[in-house]
C-alpha positions in Angstrom: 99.4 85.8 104.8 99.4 84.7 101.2 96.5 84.0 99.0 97.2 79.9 99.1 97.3 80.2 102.7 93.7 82.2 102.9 92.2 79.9 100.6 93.4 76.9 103.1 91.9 79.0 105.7 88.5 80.8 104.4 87.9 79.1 101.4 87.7 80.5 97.7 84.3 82.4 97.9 85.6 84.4 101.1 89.0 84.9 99.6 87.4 86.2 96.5 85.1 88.3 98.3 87.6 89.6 101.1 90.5 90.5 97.8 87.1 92.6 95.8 86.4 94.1 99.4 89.8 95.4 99.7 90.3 96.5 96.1 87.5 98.8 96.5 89.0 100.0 99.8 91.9 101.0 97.5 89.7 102.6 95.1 88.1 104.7 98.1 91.5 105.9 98.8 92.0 107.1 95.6 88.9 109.1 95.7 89.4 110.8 98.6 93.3 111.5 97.4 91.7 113.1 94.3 89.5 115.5 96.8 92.6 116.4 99.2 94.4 116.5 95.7 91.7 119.4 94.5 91.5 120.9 97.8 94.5 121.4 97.8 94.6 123.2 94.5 91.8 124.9 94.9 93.0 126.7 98.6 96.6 127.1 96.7 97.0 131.0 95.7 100.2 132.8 94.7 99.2 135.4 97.9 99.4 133.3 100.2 103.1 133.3 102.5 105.4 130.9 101.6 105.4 128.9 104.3 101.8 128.1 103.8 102.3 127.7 100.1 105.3 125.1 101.2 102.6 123.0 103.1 100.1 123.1 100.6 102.6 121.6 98.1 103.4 119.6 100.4 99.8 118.1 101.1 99.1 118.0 97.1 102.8 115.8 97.1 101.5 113.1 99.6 98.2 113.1 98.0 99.0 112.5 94.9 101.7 109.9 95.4 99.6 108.1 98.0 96.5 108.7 94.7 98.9 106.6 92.8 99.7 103.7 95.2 96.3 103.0 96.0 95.4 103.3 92.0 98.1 100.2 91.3 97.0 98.5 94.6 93.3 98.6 93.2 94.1 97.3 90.0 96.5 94.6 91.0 94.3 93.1 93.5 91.2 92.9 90.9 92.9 92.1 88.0 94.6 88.9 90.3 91.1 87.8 92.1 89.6 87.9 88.8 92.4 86.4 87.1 91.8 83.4 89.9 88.4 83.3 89.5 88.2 83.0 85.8 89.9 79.8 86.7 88.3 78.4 89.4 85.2 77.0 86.6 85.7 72.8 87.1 86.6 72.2 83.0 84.7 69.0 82.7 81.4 69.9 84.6 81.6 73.5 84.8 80.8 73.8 88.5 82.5 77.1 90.0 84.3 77.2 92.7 83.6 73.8 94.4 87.0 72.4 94.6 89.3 71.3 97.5 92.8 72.8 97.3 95.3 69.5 96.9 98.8 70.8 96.9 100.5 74.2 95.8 104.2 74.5 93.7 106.4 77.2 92.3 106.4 78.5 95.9 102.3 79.0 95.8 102.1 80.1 92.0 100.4 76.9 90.9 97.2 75.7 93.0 96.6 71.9 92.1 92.6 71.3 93.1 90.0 68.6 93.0 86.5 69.4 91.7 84.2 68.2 94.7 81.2 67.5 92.3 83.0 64.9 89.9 86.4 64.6 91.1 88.4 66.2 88.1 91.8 67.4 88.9 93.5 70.9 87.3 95.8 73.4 88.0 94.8 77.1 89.0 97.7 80.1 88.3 97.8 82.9 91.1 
């Protein structure tokens, strides 16, 4: 589902709140990557048979390229839902994020809105 079509659905307060949720999520991963990524490590000895020292390699390998997904992931989805929300102030009477969702263009770029409180009409980038 895209971000025009959860607005439509849950409104801006939930979207906001529901993009932050899972940009932390993201974050979460990373942390635990960084442990697996230290375990990992930390277990890793030059005595150890080479099959074993294949695995561990292995498990450092995943972790740290899953540690770098969820890194971008994190940042992309809180840089855009604040990015969105630095927008979603009404410019003539400053209310945030009382405004009905009109119409959407450049294929859901563009969000044209209506504030509720005094009826002022502006566009919102995503």
């Amino acid at each position: 589902m895209t971000a025009i079509q959860r607005v439509r659905s849950q409104g801006f307060q939930r979207w906001y709140q529901s993009e932050l949720t899972q940009s932390h999520l993201h974050l979460v991963l990373l942390l635990l990557c960084a442990v697996a990524l230290f375990s990992t490590a930390e277990v890793f000895s030059a005595q150890l048979p080479l099959g074993q020292r294949v695995v561990l390699a292995g498990c450092a390998l995943t972790s740290g390229v899953i540690g770098v997904w969820a890194l971008r992931r994190y940042l992309y989805l809180l840089m855009h839902a604040e990015y969105v929300a630095n927008q979603a102030a009404c410019p003539a009477c400053k209310s945030y994020a009382q405004w009905n969702l009109l119409a959407d263009s450049e294929g859901g770029r563009r969000w044209r809105v209506q504030c509720r409180r005094c009826g002022h009409l502006w566009e919102i980038d995503s």
